[in-house]
C-alpha positions as protocol buffer text, in pm:
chain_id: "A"
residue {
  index: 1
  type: UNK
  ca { x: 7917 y: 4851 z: -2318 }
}
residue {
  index: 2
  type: UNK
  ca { x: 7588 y: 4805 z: -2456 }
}
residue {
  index: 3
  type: UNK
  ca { x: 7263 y: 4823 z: -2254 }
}
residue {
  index: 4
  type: UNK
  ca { x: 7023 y: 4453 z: -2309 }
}
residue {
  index: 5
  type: UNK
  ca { x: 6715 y: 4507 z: -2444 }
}
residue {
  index: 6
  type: UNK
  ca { x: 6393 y: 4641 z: -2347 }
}
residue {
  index: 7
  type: UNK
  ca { x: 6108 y: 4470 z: -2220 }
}
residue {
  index: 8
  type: UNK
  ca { x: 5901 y: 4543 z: -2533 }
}
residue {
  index: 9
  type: UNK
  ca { x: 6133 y: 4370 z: -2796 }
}
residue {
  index: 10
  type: UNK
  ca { x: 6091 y: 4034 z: -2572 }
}
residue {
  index: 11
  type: UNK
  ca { x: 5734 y: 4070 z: -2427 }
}
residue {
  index: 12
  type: UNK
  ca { x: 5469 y: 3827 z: -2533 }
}
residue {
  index: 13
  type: UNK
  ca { x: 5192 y: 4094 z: -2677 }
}
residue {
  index: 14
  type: UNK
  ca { x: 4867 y: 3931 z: -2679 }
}
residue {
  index: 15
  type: UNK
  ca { x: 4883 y: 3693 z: -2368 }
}
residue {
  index: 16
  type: UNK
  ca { x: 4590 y: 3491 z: -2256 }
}
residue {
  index: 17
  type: UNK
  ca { x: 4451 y: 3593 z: -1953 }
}
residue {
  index: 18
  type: UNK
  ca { x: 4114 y: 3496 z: -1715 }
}
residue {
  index: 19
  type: UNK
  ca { x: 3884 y: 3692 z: -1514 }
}
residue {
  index: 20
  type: UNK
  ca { x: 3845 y: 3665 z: -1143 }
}
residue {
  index: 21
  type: UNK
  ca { x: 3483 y: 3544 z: -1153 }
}
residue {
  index: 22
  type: UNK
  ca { x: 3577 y: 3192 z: -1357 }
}
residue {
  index: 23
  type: UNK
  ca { x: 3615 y: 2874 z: -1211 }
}
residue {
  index: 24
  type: UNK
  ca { x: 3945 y: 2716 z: -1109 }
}
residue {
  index: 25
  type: UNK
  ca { x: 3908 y: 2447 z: -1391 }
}
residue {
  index: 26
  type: UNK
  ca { x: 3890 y: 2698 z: -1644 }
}
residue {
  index: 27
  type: UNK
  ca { x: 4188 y: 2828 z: -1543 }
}
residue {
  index: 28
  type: UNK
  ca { x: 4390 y: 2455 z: -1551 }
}
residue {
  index: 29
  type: UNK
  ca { x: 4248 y: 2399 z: -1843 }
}
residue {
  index: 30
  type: UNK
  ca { x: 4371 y: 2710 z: -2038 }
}
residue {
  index: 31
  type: UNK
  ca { x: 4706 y: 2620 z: -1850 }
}
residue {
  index: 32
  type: UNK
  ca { x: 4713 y: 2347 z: -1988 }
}
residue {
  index: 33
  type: UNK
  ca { x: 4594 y: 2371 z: -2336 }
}
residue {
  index: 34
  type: UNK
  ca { x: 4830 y: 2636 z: -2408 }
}
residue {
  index: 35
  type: UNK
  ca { x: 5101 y: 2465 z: -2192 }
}
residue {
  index: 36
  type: UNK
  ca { x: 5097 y: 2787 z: -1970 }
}
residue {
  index: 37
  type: UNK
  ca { x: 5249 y: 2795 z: -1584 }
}
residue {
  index: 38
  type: UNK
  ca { x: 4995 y: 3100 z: -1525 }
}
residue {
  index: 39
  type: UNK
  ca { x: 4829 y: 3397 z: -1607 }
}
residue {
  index: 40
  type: UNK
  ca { x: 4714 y: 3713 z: -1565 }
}
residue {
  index: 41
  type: UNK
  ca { x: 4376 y: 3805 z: -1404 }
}
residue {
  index: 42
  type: UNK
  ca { x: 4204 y: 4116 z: -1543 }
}
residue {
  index: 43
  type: UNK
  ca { x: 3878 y: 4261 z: -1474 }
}
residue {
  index: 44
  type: UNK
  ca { x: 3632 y: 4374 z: -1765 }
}
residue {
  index: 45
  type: UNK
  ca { x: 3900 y: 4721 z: -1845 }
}
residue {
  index: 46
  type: UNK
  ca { x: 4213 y: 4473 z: -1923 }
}
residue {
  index: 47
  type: UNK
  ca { x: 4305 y: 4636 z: -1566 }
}
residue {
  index: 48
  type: UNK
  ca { x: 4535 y: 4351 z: -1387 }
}
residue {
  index: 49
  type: UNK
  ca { x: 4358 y: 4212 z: -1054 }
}
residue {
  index: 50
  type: UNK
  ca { x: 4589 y: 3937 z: -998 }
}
residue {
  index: 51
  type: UNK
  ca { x: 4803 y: 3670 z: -1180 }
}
residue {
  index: 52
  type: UNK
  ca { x: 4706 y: 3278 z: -1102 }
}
residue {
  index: 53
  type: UNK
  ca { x: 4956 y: 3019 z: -1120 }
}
residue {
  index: 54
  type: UNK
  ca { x: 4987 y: 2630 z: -1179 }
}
residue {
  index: 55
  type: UNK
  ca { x: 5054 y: 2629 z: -756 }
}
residue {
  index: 56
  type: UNK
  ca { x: 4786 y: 2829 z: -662 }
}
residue {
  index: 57
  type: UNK
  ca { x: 4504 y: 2606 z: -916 }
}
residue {
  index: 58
  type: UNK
  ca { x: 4681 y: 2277 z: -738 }
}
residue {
  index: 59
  type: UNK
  ca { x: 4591 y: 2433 z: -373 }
}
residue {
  index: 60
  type: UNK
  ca { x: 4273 y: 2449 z: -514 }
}
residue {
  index: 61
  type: UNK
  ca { x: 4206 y: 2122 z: -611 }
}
residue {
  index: 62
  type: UNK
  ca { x: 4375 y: 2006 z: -349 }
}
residue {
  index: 63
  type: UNK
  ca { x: 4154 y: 2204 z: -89 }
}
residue {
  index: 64
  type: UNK
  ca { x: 3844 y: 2067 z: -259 }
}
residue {
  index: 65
  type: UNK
  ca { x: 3924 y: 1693 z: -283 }
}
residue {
  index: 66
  type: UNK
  ca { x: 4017 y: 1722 z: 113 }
}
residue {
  index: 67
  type: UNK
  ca { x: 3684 y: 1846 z: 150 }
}
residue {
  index: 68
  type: UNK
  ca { x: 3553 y: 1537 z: -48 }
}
residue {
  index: 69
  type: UNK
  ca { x: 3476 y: 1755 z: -339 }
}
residue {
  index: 70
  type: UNK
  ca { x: 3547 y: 1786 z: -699 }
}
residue {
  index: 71
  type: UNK
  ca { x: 3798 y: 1987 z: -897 }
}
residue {
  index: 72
  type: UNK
  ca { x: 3494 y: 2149 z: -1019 }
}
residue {
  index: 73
  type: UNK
  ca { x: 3370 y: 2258 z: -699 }
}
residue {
  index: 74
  type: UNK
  ca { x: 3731 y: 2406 z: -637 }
}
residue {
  index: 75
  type: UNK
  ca { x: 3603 y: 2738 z: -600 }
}
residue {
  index: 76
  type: UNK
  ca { x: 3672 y: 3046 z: -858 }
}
residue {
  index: 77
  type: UNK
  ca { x: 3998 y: 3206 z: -974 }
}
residue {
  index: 78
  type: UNK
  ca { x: 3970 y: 3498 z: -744 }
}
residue {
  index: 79
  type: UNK
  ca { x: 3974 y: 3304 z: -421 }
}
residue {
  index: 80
  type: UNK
  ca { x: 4345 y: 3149 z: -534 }
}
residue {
  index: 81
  type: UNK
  ca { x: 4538 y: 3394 z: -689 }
}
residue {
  index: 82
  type: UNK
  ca { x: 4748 y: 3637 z: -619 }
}
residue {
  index: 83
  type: UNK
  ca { x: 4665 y: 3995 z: -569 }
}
residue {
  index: 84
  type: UNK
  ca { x: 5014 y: 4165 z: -497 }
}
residue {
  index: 85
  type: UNK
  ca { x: 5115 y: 4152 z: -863 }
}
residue {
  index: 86
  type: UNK
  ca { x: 5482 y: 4246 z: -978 }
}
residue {
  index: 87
  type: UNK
  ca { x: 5431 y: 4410 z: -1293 }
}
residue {
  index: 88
  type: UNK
  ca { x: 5720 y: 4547 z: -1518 }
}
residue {
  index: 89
  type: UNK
  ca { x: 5674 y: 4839 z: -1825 }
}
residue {
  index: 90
  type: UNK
  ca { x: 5799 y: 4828 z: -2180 }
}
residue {
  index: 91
  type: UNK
  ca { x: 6086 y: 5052 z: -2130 }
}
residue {
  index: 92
  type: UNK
  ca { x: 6187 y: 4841 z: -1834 }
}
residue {
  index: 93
  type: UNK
  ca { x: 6585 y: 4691 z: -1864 }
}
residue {
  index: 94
  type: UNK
  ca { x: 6593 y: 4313 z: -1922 }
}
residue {
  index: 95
  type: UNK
  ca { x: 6867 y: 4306 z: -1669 }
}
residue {
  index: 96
  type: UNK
  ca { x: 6665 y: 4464 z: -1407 }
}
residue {
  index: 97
  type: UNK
  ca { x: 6326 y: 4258 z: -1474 }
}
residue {
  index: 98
  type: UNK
  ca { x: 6564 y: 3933 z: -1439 }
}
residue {
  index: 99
  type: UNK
  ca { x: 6684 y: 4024 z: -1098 }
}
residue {
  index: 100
  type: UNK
  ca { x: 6368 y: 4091 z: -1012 }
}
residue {
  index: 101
  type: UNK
  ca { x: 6233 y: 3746 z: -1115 }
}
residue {
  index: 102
  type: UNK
  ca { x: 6525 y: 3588 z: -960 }
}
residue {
  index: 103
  type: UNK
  ca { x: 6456 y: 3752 z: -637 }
}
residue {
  index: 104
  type: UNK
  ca { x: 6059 y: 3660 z: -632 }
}
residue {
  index: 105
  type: UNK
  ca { x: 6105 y: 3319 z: -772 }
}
residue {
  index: 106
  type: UNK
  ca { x: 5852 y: 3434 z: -1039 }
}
residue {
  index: 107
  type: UNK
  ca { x: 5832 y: 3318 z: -1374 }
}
residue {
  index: 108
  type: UNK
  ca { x: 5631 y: 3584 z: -1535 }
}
residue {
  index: 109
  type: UNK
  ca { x: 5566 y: 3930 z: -1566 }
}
residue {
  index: 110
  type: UNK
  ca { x: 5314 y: 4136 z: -1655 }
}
residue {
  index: 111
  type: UNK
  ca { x: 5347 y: 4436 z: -1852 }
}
residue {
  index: 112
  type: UNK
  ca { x: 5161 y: 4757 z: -1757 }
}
residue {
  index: 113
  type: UNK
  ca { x: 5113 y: 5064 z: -1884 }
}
residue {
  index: 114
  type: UNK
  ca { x: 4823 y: 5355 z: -1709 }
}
residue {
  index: 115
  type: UNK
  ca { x: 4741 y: 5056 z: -1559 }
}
residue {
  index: 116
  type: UNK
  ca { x: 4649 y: 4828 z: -1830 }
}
residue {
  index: 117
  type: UNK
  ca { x: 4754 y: 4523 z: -1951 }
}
residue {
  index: 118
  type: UNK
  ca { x: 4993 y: 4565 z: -2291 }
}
residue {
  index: 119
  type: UNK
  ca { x: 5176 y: 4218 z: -2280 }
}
residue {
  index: 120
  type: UNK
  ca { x: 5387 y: 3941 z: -2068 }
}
residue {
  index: 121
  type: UNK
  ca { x: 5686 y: 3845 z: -2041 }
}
residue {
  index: 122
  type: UNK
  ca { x: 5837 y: 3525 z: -1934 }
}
residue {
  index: 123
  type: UNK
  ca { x: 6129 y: 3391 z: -1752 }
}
residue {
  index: 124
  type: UNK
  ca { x: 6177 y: 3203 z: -2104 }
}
residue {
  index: 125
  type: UNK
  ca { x: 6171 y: 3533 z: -2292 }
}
residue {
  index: 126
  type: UNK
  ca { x: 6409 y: 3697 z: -2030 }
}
residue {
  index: 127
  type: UNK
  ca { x: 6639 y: 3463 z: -2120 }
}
residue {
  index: 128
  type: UNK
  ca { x: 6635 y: 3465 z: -2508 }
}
residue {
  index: 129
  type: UNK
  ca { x: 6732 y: 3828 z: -2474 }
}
residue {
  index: 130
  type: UNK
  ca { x: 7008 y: 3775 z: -2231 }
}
residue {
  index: 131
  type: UNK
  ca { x: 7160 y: 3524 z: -2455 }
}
residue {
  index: 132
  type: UNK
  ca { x: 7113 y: 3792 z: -2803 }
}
residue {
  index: 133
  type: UNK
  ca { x: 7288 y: 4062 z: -2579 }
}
residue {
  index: 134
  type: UNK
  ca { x: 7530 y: 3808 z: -2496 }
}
residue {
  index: 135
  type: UNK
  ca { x: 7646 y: 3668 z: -2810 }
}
residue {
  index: 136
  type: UNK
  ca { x: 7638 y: 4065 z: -2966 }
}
residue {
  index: 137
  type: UNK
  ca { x: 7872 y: 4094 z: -2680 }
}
residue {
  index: 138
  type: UNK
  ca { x: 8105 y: 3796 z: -2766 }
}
residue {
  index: 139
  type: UNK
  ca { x: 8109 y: 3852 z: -3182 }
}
residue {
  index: 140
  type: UNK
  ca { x: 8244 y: 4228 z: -3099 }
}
residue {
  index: 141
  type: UNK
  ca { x: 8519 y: 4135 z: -2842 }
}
């Protein structure tokens, strides 16, 4: 039986990402320009810090208009996202990154290598491979 594929023949290689110092809104906007459900946070080395989601920038706004603010006034990226980032690497199994997002309940992924930032890879992506290695499978049987 064949092993799936890699990470790196299903990893997004230029993904956007944001810096911790930004505001909020410039991280819903990007979202939403680029029709995004998060990204990855990197500091001024492409060295990962965090990864912000579509749930952490609506706690924000939330948290502001309570406070009879504005979206704008939300606060910056680094104040909402998360800091205890699963990462995969390139040579990482497809199988075992899926688990792994199955077990999380995260959507994305991103890729690492000494620490820096190579590429992303999606819950969308994970599943375009599973389905290639799965029809190879069916056209040989």
């Amino acid at each position: 039986m064949d092993k799936p594929q890699n990470i790196e023949q299903c990893m997004h290689r230029s993904p956007l990402t944001i810096t911790q110092e930004k505001n909020i809104v410039d991280a819903v906007e990007k979202m939403l320009e680029y029709k995004l459900t998060g990204l990855t946070v990197v500091d001024e080395q492409q060295k990962v810090v965090g990864v912000i989601s579509e749930v952490d920038c609506i706690r924000a706004i939330l948290n502001a208009i309570y406070n009879d603010g504005e979206a704008d006034e939300a606060g910056c990226v680094g104040d909402f996202m998360t800091k205890d980032v699963n990462s995969c690497a390139p040579q990482d199994g497809i199988v075992e990154v899926a688990e792994a997002m199955l077990a999380t309940k995260q959507r994305r992924r991103p890729v690492i290598v000494d620490g820096k930032l190579v590429g992303q890879v999606s819950s969308g992506n994970v599943l375009w491979a599973l389905m290639e290695f799965s029809r190879r499978k069916v056209r040989r049987n």
